[in-house]
Structures are given as structure tokens and as C-alpha cells.
N, C-alpha and C positions, 0 to 999 in steps of 0.2 A: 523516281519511276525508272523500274529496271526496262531494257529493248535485249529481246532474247527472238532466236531462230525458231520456225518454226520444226518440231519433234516430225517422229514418224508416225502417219496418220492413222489415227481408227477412225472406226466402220461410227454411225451416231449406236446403233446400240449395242457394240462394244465400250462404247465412251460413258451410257449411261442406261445400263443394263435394269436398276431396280423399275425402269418406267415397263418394263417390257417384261410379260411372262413369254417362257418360249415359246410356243405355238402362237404366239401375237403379235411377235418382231415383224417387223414389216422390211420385206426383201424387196432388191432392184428384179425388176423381171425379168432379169438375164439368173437371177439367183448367184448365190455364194456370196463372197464381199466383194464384189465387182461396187466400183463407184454408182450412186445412183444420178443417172445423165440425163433420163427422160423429162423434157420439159413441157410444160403446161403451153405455157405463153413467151410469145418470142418478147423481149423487152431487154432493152441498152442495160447494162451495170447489173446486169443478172449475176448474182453471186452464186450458181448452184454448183459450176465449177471449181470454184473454190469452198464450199461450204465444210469439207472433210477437215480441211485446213483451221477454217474459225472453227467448226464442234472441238476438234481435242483441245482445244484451250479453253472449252465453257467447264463450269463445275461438275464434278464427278455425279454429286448430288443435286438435286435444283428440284421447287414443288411448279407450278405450273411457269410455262415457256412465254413469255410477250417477244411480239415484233409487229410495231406501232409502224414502220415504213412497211409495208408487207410489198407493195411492186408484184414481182410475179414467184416472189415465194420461194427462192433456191433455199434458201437455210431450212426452211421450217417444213420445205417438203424431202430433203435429207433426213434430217431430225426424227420427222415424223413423230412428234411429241404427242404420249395420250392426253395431256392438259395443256391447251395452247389459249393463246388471247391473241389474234391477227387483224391489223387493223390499218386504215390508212381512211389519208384527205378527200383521197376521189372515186368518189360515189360509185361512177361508171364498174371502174376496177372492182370494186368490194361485193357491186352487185353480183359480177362475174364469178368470184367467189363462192358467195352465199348460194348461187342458183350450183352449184358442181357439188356443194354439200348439201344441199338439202333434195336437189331433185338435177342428176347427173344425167339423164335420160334427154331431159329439156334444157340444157348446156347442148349436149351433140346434136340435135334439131336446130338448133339456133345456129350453128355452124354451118350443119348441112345445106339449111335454106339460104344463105350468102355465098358458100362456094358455087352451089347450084346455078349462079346468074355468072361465072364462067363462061358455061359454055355457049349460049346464044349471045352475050357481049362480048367475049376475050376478057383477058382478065382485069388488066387494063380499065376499060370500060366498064366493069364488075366493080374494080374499088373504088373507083372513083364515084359510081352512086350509092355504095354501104358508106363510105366519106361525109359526102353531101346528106345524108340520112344521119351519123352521126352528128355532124354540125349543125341541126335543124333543132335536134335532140335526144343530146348528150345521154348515152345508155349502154348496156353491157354488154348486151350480142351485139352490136354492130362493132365494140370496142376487140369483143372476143375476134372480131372476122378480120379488123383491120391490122392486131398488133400480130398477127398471124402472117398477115401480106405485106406487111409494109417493111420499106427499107430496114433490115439491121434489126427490129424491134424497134427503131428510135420514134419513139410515142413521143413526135415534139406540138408547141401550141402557138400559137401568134399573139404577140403581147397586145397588141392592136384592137384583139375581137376574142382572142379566145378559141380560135377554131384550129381544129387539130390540121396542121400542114405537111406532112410528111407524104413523100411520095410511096409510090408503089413500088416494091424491091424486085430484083432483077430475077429469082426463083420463081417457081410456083409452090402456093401453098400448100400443105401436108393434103391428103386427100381426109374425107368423113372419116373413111373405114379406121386410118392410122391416128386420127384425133381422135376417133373414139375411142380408141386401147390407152391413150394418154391419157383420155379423163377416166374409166374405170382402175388405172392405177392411181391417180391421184388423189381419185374421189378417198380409196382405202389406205390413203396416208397421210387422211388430212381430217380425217373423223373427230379426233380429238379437239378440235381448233374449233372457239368459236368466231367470226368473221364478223367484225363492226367497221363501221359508217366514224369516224371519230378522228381529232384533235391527236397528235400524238402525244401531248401533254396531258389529256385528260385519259389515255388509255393507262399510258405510267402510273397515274394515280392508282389505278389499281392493282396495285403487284407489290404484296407483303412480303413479310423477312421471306429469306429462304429462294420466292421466287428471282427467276433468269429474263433479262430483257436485253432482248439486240437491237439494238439501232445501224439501221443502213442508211443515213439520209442521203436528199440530194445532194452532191460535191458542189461548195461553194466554186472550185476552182473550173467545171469542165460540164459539168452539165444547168446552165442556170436558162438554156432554152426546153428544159426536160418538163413533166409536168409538176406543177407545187414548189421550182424549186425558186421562182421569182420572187414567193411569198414566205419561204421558208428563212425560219432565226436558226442561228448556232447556237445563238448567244441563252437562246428559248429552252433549247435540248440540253445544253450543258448545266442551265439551272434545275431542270427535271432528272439530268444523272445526278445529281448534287444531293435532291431530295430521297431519291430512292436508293442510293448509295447510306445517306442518314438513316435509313429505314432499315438500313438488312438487306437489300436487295442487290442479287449483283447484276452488272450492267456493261455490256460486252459494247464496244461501237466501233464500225469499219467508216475511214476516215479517209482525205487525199496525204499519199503518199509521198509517193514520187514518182516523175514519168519522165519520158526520153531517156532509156537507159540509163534512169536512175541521177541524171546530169540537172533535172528540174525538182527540187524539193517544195512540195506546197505548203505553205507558213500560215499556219492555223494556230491562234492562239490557244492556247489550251489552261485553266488554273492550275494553279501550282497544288497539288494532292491530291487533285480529283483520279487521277487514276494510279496503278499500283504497278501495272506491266503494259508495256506494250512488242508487238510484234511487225514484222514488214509481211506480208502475202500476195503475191505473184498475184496479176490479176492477167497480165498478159497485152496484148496489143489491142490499143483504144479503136472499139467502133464508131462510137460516136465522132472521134477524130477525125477517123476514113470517113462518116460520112460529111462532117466540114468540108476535109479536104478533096472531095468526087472521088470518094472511090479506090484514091491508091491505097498502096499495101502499108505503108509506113511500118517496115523492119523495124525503122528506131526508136518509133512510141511505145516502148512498153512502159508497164504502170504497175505500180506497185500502191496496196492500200496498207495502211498504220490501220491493225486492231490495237486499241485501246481499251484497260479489261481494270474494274474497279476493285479488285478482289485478285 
């Protein structure tokens, strides 16, 4: 397995132009090839900042896109793939999803009516009953209102009960008006993608030769209070790149790196062929860390992720 630098970056549909006729490319709404930065959902280990970085080393060609971690979608709302398969463990999340593609109208409602309890409570007092509403039960817009307000994005859970514990972050959230320009851009870069309820193992299963699947899992090393990631195999994922790698399929996965300026290497076993290349990508300074740590700045946490690419 070769370790090579990351190239200089294209745009996703300069990187894979046959998916896109021109009048269908889907532009940042800043227009030109400005990065696209506009984000959906606030959530820890968001890769959309670095997604420019993973696209130029996916394949020039590929038939449809899987991302079985889908989280809040950096990659695949770069990409903006017209054949996608996006899928993950929790329900909540995926609902949120399904409801922005099928009916984008009733996403920005569901927002509105939870910011709305701002102003007669403070905010304060607003998340902490969308909170208590989600923890009663478990659903989409209340998940949609929290990982919007809450600290960092850090969507964490109590191993105890289950209930999401994360506090209220020290901002105020995006107003309706500015969520709603984010869901009508998203809504139109994300059309192609159909959104499941599913095992990441049993999504893999379905992605024949040719197609591209990314794996973003939870980091054994740094987020195991995050959601899924108590319950989550390595050992599960590396047997399903093995398979679809058998199959034709290529199989991109963003991996623990290294962090503290690069002084901490995380030691993941990995088989010996399963992958062909790998690269290091700047991920930057860990949130989740600050929020460990209350808040400071930690200059010296940076973090760097290993893409590992079967092909």
C-alpha cells in the first residue's frame, strides 16, 4: 500500500463530469468553483470541509455513489451525485433526510416551529424542552432543532439510557429565513440520492462492479461517546470492504489519523491488501476535544484522517 499527498483539488464535477450534463451541474451558491461550504446540519466530524480533498482521489468514473455513514452528508452534498444510495443506523437522522427530499417545505416548518419557542422561553429554556421532547421520543425535527443548537454539533448519548445529553452551545441558532435557503440548496443536491433506514453492511451489499462507496465511520479512537459508535465493528466494515472490493466495487474510507500535531498516531489494524493507496487529510482542530476539554482552543489538537482507497 502506497501513502501519497494530497494533489491539487477539483471542484466534484470537474473530478466526474460524465455524471453531469451542463445545465445540471449543481453550483455552490456563491457560483463559479468557490468550495461548497453551506451546511445542512451542525454535527462533530463533518467532513464537508474537507470533502474537495477525498472527491479528487475517488474514481474519474464510478456508476452509482453509496455512503452507508451518511452523519450530515459533507461528501455526498459536495458530490452531489445523480445516483446515490445514503444511508445510516439512526432513524432519527435519516428521517431528517427523507423528509428534505421528499417534502423540503415540511423540513423548514419543523424548524420554524422549534426556533419559535425562543422567544417566550430564551433559548435556553427552548432547547432544553425540544431535549426533553426528543428524549420522550426519539424523532427528526426535534433532532433537526437540537443538532442546530447544541454545542459544537456534538450529538452525544448516555450509555446509561440512551438519552441524548449534550448541552446548549453558546450561539444562537441560524434564524428560519437562513435555514431555509440551506434546505432549498440542499434539497437540489441531493435529488439523486435515495435515503434508507439501514445496517451499513446491508447497504454495501448492494453496490455492484463499477459502483463508489465511502465510508466515514465512527473513530474508534475519539468519538466512542458519539452516536452508533458504542455499538459499531471495525472489524464488521473491514469484512464488507473485503467483499465489495471482491465484487468490482471501489471503496474509499476516512480513518483515525493522527492528532496533536501529528505527535499521536492512532493504531488501527488494518489487513494486509485490502487497500492499494492511502493518503493523510487535514481535518483540522478537534471539536469534540474542546468540547472534552470545556471549551479551550487547543492550537495543538490537530487531526489529521488516513483515506484508505481500494483501487
Amino acid at each position: 500500500m502506497t501513502t501519497e499527498t494530497a494533489p491539487m483539488l477539483d471542484t466534484a464535477t470537474q473530478r466526474q463530469p460524465e455524471l453531469f450534463a451542463l445545465e445540471d451541474a449543481p453550483l455552490p451558491p456563491s457560483g463559479g468553483n468557490k468550495p461548497f461550504r453551506t451546511q445542512l446540519l451542525k454535527w462533530v466530524g463533518n467532513k464537508q470541509k474537507q470533502a474537495d480533498a477525498i472527491i479528487s482521489h475517488f474514481p474519474r468514473q464510478f456508476g452509482t455513489y453509496f455512503e452507508p455513514f451518511l452523519g450530515s452528508g459533507g461528501v455526498l452534498g459536495v458530490l452531489a451525485p445523480r445516483n446515490a444510495v445514503a444511508s445510516d443506523t439512526f432513524a432519527p437522522l435519516v428521517e431528517i433526510w427523507q423528509t428534505l427530499h421528499d417534502d423540503k417545505d415540511k423540513l423548514k416548518q419543523q424548524y420554524a416551529e422549534r426556533y419559535a419557542q425562543i422567544s417566550p422561553l430564551g433559548k435556553k429554556a427552548a432547547y432544553e424542552r425540544v431535549l426533553a421532547s426528543y428524549n420522550t421520543r426519539p424523532n427528526g425535527a426535534d433532532l433537526l432543532f437540537l443538532c442546530r443548537a447544541c454545542y459544537g454539533g456534538v450529538v452525544r448519548f448516555r450509555k446509561s439510557d440512551g438519552f441524548m445529553s449534550t448541552p446548549v452551545g453558546a450561539h444562537d441558532p441560524i434564524s428560519p429565513e437562513s435555514f431555509g435557503k440551506r434546505v432549498d440548496i440542499w434539497h437540489a443536491r441531493t435529488q439523486g440520492a435515495r435515503f434508507l433506514h439501514l445496517d451499513f453492511a446491508a447497504a454495501m451489499q448492494q453496490a455492484k462492479r463499477g459502483d463508489l462507496v465511502y465510508c466515514d465511520p465512527p473513530y474508534a479512537d475519539s468519538q466512542t461517546i458519539l452516536y452508533g459508535a458504542q455499538a459499531f465493528s471495525l472489524h464488521r466494515l473491514l469484512d464488507s470492504i473485503a467483499e465489495c472490493k471482491a465484487r468490482g466495487v471501489y471503496v474509499a474510507l476516512s480513518i483515525d489519523g493522527t492528532k496533536y500535531s501529528g505527535r499521536k498516531v492512532c493504531d488501527i489494524s488494518i489487513p494486509d491488501g485490502l487497500f492499494e493507496r492511502e493518503v493523510f487529510v487535514s481535518v483540522g482542530r478537534s471539536m469534540l476535544k474542546r468540547f472534552q476539554m470545556d471549551g479551550l482552543s487547543l492550537e495543538d489538537h490537530e487531526v489529521h484522517d488516513r483515506l484508505l482507497l481500494t483501487f
